[in-house]
VEXDREN-2710 file (C-alpha; in Angstrom, 1 decimal):
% VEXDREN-2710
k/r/px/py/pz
1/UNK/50.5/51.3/229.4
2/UNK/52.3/48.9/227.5
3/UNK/50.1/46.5/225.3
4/UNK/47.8/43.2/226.7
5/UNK/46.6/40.1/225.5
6/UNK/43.1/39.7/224.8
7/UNK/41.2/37.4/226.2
8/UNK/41.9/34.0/225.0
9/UNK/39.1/30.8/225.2
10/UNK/38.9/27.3/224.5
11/UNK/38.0/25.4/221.2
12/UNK/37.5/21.8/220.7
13/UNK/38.1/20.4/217.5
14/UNK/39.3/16.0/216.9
15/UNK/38.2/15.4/220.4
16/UNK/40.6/18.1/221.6
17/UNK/40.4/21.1/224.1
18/UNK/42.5/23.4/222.7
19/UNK/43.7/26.6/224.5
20/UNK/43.5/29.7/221.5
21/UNK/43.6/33.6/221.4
22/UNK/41.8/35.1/219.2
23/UNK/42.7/36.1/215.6
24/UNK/41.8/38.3/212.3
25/UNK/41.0/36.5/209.6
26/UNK/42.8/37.0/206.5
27/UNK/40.2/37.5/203.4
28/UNK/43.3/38.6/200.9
29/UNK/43.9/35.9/199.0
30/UNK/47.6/37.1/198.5
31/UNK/48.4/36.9/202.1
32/UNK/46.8/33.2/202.8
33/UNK/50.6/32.2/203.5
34/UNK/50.8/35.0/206.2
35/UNK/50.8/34.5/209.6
36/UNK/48.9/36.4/212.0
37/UNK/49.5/36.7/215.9
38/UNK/47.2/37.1/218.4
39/UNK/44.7/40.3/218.5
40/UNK/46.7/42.2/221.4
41/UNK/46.8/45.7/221.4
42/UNK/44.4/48.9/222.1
43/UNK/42.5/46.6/223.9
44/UNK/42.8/43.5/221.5
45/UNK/42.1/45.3/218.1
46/UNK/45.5/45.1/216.8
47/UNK/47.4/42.4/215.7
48/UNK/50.7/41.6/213.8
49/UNK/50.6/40.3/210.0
50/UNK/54.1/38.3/209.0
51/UNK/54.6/37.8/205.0
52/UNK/57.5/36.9/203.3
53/UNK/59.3/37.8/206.4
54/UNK/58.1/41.3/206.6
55/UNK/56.0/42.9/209.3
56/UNK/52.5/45.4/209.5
57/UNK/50.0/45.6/211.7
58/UNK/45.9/44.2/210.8
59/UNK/42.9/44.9/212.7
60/UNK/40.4/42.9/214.0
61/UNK/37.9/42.6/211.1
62/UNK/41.7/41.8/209.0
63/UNK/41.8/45.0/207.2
64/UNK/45.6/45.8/206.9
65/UNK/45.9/49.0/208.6
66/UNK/50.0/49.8/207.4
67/UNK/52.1/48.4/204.9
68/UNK/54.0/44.9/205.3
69/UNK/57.0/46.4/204.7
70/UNK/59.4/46.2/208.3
71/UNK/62.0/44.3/209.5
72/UNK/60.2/44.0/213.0
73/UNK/57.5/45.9/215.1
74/UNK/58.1/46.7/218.8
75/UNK/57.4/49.0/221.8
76/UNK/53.4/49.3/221.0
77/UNK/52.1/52.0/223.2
78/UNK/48.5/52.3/224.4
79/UNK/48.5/55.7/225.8
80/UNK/49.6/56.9/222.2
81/UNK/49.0/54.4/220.6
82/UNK/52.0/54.0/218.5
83/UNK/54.6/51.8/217.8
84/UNK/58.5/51.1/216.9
85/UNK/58.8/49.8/213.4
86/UNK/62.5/49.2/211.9
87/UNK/63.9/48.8/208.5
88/UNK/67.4/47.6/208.3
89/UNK/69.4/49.3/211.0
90/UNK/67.0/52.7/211.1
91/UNK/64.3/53.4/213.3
92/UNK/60.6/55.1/212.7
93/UNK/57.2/55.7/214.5
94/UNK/54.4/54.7/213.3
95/UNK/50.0/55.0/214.3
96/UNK/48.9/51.8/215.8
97/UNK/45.0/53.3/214.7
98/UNK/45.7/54.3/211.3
99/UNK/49.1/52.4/210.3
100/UNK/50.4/56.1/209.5
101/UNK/53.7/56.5/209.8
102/UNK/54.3/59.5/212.2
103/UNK/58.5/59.8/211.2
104/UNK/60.3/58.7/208.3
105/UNK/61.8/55.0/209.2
106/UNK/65.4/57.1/209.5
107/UNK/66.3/57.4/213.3
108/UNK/69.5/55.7/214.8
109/UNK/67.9/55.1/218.1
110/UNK/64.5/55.7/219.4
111/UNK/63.4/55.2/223.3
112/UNK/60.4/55.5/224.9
113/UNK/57.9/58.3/225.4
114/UNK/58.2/60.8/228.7
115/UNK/55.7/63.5/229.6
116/UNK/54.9/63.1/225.7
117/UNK/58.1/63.7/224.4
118/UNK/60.7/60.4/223.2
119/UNK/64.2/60.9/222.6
120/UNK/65.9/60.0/219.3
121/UNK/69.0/60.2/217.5
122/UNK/69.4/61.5/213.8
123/UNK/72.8/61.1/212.2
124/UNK/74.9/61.0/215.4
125/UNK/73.1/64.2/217.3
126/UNK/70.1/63.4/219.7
127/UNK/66.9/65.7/220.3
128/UNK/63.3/64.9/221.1
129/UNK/59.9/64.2/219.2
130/UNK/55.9/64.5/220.3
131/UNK/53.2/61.7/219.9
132/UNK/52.5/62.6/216.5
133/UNK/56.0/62.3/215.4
134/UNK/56.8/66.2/215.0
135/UNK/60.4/66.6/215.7
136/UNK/60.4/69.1/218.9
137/UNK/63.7/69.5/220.1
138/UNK/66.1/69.6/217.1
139/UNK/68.6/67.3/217.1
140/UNK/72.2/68.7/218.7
141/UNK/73.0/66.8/221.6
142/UNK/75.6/64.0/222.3
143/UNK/72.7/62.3/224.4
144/UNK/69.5/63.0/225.6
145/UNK/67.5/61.7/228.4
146/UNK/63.9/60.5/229.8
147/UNK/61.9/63.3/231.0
148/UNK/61.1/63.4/234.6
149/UNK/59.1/66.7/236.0
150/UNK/59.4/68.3/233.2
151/UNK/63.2/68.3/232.8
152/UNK/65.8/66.0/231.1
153/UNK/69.9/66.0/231.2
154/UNK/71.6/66.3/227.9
155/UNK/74.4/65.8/227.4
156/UNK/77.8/67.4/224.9
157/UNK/79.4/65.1/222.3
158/UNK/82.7/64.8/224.7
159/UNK/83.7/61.6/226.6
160/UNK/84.6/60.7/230.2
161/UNK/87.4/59.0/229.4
162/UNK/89.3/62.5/228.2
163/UNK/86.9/64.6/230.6
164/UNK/85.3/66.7/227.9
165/UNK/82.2/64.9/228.8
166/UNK/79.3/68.1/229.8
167/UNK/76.0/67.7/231.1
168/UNK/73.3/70.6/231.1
169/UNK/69.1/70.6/231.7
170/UNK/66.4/71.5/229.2
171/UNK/62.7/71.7/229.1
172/UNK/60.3/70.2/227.6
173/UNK/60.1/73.0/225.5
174/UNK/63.7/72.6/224.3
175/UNK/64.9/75.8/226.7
176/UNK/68.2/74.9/228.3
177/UNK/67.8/75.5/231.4
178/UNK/71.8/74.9/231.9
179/UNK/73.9/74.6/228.9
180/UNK/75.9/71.2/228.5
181/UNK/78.7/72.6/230.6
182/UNK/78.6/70.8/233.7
183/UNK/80.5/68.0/234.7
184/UNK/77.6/66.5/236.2
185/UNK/74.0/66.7/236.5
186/UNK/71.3/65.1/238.4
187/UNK/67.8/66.0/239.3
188/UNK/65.3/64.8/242.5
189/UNK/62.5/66.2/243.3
190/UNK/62.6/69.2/241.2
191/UNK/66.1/70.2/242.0
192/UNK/68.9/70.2/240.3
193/UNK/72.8/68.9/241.1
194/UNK/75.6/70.0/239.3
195/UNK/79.0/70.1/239.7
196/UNK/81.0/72.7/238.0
197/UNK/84.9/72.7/236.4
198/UNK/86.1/72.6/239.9
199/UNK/84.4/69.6/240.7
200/UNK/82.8/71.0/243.5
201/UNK/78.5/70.3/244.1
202/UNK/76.0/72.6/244.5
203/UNK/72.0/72.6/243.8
204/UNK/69.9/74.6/241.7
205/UNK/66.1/74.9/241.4
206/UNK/64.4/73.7/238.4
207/UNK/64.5/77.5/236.5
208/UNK/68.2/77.3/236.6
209/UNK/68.7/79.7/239.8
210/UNK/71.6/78.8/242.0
211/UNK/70.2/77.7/245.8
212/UNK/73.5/76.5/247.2
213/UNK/76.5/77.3/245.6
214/UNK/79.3/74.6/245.0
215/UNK/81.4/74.4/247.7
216/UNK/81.5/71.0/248.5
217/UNK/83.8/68.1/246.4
218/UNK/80.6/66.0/247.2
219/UNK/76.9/66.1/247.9
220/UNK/73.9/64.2/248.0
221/UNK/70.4/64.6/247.3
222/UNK/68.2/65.7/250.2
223/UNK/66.4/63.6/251.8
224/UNK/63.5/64.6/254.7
225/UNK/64.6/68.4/253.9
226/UNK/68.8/67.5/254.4
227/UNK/71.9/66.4/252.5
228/UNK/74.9/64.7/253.1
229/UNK/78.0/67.0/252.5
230/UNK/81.5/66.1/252.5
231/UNK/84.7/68.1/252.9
232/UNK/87.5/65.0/252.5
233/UNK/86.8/61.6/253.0
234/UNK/87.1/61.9/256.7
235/UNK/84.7/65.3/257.0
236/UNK/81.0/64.7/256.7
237/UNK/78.3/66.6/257.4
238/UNK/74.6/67.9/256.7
239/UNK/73.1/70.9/255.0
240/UNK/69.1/71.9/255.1
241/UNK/67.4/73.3/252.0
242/UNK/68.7/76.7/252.2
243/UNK/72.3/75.6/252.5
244/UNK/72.8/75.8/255.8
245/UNK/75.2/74.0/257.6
246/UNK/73.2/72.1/260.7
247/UNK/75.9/69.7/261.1
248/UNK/78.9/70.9/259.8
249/UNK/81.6/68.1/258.5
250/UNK/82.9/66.3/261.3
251/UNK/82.3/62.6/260.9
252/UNK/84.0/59.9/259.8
253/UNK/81.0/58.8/258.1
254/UNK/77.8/60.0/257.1
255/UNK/74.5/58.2/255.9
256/UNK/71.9/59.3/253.9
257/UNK/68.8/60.6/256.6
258/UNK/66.1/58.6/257.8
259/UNK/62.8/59.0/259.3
260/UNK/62.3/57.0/262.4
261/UNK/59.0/57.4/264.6
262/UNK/58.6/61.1/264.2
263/UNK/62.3/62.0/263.9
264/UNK/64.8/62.6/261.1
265/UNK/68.1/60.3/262.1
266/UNK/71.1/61.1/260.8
267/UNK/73.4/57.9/261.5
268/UNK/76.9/58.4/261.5
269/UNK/80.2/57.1/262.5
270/UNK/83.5/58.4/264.3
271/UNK/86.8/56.6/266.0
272/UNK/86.2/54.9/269.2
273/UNK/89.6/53.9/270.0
274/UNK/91.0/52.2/267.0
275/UNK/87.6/51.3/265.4
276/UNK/84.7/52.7/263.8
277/UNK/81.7/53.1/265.4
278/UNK/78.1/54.4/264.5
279/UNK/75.3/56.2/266.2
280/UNK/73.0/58.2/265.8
281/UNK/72.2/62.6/266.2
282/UNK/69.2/64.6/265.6
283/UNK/69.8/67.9/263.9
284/UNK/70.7/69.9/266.5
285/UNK/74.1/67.0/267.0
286/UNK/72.3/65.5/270.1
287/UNK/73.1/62.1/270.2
288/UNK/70.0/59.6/270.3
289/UNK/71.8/56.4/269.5
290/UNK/75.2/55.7/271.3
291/UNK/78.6/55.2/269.7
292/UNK/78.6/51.6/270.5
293/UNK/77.0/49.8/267.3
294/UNK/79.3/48.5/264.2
295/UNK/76.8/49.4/262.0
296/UNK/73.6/50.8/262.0
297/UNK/71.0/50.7/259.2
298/UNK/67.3/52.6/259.3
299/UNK/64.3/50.9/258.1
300/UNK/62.0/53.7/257.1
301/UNK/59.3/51.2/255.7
302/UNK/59.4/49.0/259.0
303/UNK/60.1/51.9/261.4
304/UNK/63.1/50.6/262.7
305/UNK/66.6/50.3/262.9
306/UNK/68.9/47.2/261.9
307/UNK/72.2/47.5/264.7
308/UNK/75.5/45.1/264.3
309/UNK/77.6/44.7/267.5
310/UNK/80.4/42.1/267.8
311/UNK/79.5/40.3/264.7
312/UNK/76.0/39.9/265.7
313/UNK/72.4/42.2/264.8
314/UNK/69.5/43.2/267.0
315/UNK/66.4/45.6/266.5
316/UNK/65.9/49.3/267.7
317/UNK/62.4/50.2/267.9
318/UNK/61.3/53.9/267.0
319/UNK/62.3/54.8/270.5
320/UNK/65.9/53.7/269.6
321/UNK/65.7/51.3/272.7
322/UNK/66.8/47.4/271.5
323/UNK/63.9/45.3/271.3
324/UNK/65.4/41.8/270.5
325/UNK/65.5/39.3/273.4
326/UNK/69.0/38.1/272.4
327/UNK/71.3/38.8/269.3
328/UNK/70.8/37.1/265.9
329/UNK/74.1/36.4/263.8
330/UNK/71.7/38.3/260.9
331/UNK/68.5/40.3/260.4
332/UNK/68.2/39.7/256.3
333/UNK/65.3/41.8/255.4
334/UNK/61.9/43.4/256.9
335/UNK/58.6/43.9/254.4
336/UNK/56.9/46.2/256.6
337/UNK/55.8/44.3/260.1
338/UNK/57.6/41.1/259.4
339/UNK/61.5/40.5/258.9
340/UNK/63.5/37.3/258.8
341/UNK/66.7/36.6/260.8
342/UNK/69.5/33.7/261.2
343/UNK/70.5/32.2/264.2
344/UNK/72.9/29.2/264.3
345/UNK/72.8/28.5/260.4
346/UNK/68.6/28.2/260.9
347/UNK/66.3/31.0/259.9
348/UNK/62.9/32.0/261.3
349/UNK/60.6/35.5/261.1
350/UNK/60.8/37.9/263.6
351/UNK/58.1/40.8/263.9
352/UNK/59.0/44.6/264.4
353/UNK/58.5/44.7/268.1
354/UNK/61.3/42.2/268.5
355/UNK/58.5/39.1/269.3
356/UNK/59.9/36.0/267.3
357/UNK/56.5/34.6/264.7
358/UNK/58.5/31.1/264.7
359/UNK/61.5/29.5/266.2
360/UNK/64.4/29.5/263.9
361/UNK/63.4/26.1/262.2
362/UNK/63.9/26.6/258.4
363/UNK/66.9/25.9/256.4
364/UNK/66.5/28.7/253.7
365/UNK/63.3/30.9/253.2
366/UNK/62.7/32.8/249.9
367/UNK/60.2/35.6/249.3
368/UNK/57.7/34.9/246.3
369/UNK/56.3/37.9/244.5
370/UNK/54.2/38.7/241.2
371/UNK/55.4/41.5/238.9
372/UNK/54.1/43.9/236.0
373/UNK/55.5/46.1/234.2
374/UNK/54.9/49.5/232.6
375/UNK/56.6/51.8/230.5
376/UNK/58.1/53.7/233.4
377/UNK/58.9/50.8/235.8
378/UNK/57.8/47.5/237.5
379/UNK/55.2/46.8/240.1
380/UNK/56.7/44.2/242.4
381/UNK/53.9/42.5/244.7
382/UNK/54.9/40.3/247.2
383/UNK/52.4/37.7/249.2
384/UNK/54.4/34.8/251.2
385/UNK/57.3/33.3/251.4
386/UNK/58.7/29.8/250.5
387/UNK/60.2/27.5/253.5
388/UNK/62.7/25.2/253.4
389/UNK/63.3/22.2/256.2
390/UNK/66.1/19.5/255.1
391/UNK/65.0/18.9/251.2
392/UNK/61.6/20.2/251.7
393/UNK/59.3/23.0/250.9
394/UNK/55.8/24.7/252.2
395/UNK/54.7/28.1/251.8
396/UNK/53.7/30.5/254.7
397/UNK/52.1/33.8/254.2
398/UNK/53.6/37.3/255.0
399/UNK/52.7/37.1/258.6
400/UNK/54.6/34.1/258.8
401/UNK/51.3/32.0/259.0
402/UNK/51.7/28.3/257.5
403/UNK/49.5/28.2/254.2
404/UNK/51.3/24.8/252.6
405/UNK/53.1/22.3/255.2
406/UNK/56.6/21.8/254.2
407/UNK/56.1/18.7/252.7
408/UNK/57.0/19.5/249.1
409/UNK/59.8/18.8/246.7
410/UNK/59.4/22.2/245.3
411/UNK/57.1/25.1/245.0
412/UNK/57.9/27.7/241.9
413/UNK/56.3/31.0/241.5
414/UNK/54.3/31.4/239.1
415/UNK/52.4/34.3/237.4
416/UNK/49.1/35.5/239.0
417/UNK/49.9/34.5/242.4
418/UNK/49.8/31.0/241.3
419/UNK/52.3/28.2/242.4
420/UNK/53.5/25.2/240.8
421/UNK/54.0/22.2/244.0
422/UNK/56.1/18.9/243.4
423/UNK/55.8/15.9/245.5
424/UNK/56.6/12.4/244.3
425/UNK/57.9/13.4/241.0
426/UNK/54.3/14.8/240.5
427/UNK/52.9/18.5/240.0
428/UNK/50.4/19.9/241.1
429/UNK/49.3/23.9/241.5
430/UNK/48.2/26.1/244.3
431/UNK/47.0/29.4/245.1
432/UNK/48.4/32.1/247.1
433/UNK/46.3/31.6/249.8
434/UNK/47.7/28.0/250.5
435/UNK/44.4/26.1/248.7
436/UNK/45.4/23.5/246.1
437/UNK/43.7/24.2/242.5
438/UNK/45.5/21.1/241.5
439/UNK/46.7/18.2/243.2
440/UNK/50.3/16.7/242.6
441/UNK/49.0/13.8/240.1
442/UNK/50.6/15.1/236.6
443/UNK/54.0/14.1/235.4
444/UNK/54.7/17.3/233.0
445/UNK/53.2/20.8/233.2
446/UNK/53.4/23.7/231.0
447/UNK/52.2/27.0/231.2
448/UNK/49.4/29.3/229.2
449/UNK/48.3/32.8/229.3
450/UNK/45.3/33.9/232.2
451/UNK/46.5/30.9/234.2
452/UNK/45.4/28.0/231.6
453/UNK/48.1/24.8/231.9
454/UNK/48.7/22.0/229.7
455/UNK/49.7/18.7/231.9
456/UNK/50.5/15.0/231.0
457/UNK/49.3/12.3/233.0
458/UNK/49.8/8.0/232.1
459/UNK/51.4/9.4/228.6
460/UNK/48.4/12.0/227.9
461/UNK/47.8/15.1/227.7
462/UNK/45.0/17.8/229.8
463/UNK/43.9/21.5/229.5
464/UNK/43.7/22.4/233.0
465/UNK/41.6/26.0/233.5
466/UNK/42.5/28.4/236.2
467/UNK/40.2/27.0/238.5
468/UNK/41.4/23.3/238.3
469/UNK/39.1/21.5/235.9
470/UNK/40.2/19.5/233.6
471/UNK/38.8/20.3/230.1
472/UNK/39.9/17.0/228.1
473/UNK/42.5/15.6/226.4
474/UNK/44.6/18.2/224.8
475/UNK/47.5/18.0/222.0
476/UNK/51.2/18.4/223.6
477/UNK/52.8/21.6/224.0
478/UNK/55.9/22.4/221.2
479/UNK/58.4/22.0/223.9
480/UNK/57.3/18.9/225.5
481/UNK/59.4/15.8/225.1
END
């Protein structure tokens, strides 16, 4: 996981409640010009030491651990419990526990760590090292990607510009599983895509044996078991797993397959006349949506599917049957049993079965969410929407159910499900379930970590905890005016 913040607390000192994290103290008489940060990493035992515009890392008890020797510090890691540390333009690992440095500070470029292994590059060639800096994969590749099931692509030293780019697959033992010969190289779910000097796709499992062989100018991944294959831009088609061709390129236009109800769609278009238009086949080519929509898009998550027809959008249910009373000039989005639509400039939320949760009454709506991050990607929550009427805001949850009346200037989103409310030029804060923490009295607010604020009131400033109190009078923040 990537590094935290230890848990901060309050101090009072001149009559003042001051928000603080905590922090080593220095006994070195040498470094009483240093400045420390905040204890932060491996669970708030680490911290960072500045001195004389160098970098190293100190410990809780403010026993330097490493040298302050770097130009900057970055990328901690808790799992490994490493960390980035640079010298002039060069790049070296080093032990967040022991201040050890795993690698020589010598590396071009360093990323982060994969299934235990990290991709660098050394003098222009790229290879991979372990956790405790050993250098496992020697150097010799143009580039060199993230591990993902135990494979990575690498890459030639040729560019695409003059086509002498070449992709191949190793291991996370450095076997190449394809030389860097390919034009290109993809892997899902433990298969592998190429496509060869003839541009032409085919797939490969993840020892490098050839499942399907490249016959097709272009190929998808599969998806629910099939893949998209295409002949020329007017010839598409599907394949199953073993290469078989259970709808063999004859569509205009062919999406990637979706599971509806308890069938695999395959939605696709062909000429009607002098237009396009989409439907919908099972595997077998039956059709289960008619050739009458503009455009059709499945909604796995909601179990549903989005239709356009004359410039309008209604709902098919998993039954494929249109559920909507009437058309809606748009269907924006769905979050599972709840969607929005648009009608007449005006917007309202609509549920799954077609039943409208409110008329369409709001003059924008915007979804509010709460995100964190680790090393491999970030965790989006969502829990309500804000509502707009004329120049006003409320806040409904995501059934659609009112939580703050649309009353307010403005609501921002705010980390920890928290929200910031305006109303009469004043701020206040809320909760995600609609209860206010604090009412909309303060001129200024700003900000802390685990939902601590600062906030001015008749020319003074508050420290404001997360459950509304006010702890005192509190120095401004830096950035206030």
């Amino acid at each position: 996981m990537l590094a935290h913040a230890n848990p901060s607390s309050v101090v009072y000192q001149d009559g003042l409640a001051e928000y603080t994290c905590h922090k080593p103290t220095i006994s070195d008489p040498k470094l009483q010009n240093a400045t420390v940060s905040c204890l932060f990493h491996d669970d708030g035992n680490i911290a960072q030491i500045k001195h004389q515009d160098k970098f190293g890392l100190i410990n809780k008890d403010g026993k330097l651990i490493s040298d302050i020797r770097y130009d900057d510090i970055s990328f901690y890691d808790d799992e490994h419990h490493t960390a980035l540390v640079q010298i002039d333009n060069k790049y070296g690992l080093i032990s967040t526990k022991t201040g050890k440095e795993l690698t020589a500070v010598h590396f071009d470029k360093m990323h982060l760590f994969s299934q235990n292994r990290m991709a660098v590059s050394l003098r222009g060639k790229s290879g991979y090292i372990d956790p405790a800096g050993n250098m496992v994969i020697t150097p010799k590749y143009g580039n060199a990607y993230r591990f993902e099931d135990g494979l990575a692509i690498v890459s030639n030293d040729g560019n695409v510009k003059d086509d002498t780019y070449r992709m191949g697959v190793i291991d996370t033992a450095g076997k190449e599983i394809l030389p860097p010969i390919y034009k290109s190289v993809s892997i899902n779910d433990n298969l592998i895509y190429f496509a060869d000097e003839t541009g032409y796709h085919g797939v490969m499992d993840s020892q490098g044996n050839i499942i399907i062989k490249p016959e097709y100018p272009h190929m998808d991944s599969f998806h629910h078991g099939f893949a998209v294959v295409s002949l020329t831009r007017d010839l598409n088609g599907y394949i199953d797993k073993t290469g078989k061709e259970v709808i063999p390129p004859q569509y205009l236009y062919a999406k990637t397959p979706v599971k509806i109800g308890d069938k695999v769609l395959f939605i696709v278009a062909k000429r009607q006349g002098n237009k396009w238009q989409f439907g919908a086949v099972d595997k077998d080519n039956r059709v289960l949506i008619d050739f009458i929509y503009d455009h059709l898009i499945g909604i796995e998550k909601s179990n549903i599917i989005i239709a356009n027809q004359d410039n309008h959008q209604l709902i098919l249910n998993h039954e494929f049957k249109a559920v909507t009373p009437h058309l809606y000039d748009a269907i924006i989005s769905f979050d599972e049993e709840i969607g929005i639509y648009q009608k007449d400039n005006k917007y309202g939320f609509i549920k799954t079965d077609g039943n409208q949760i409110t008329e369409p009454t709001f003059d924008d709506i915007k979804p509010l969410y709460s995100q964190r991050y680790t090393l491999s990607k970030a965790h989006t929550t969502y829990y309500g929407y804000k509502v707009r009427v004329g120049d006003k805001w409320g806040f409904v949850d995501l059934d659609g159910k009112e939580l703050l009346p649309v009353v307010y200037d403005e609501i921002v989103n705010w980390n920890d499900n928290h929200l910031f409310i305006k109303q009469n030029h004043r701020y206040g804060r809320a909760n995600s379930q609609g209860n206010i923490i604090t009412p909309p009295v303060y001129e200024q607010y700003r900000p802390l970590n685990d939902g601590y604020i600062k906030t001015k009131m008749d020319d003074t400033w508050y420290l404001i905890d997360p459950t509304g109190n006010n702890l005192g009078k509190t120095s401004p923040p830096k950035s206030a005016n």
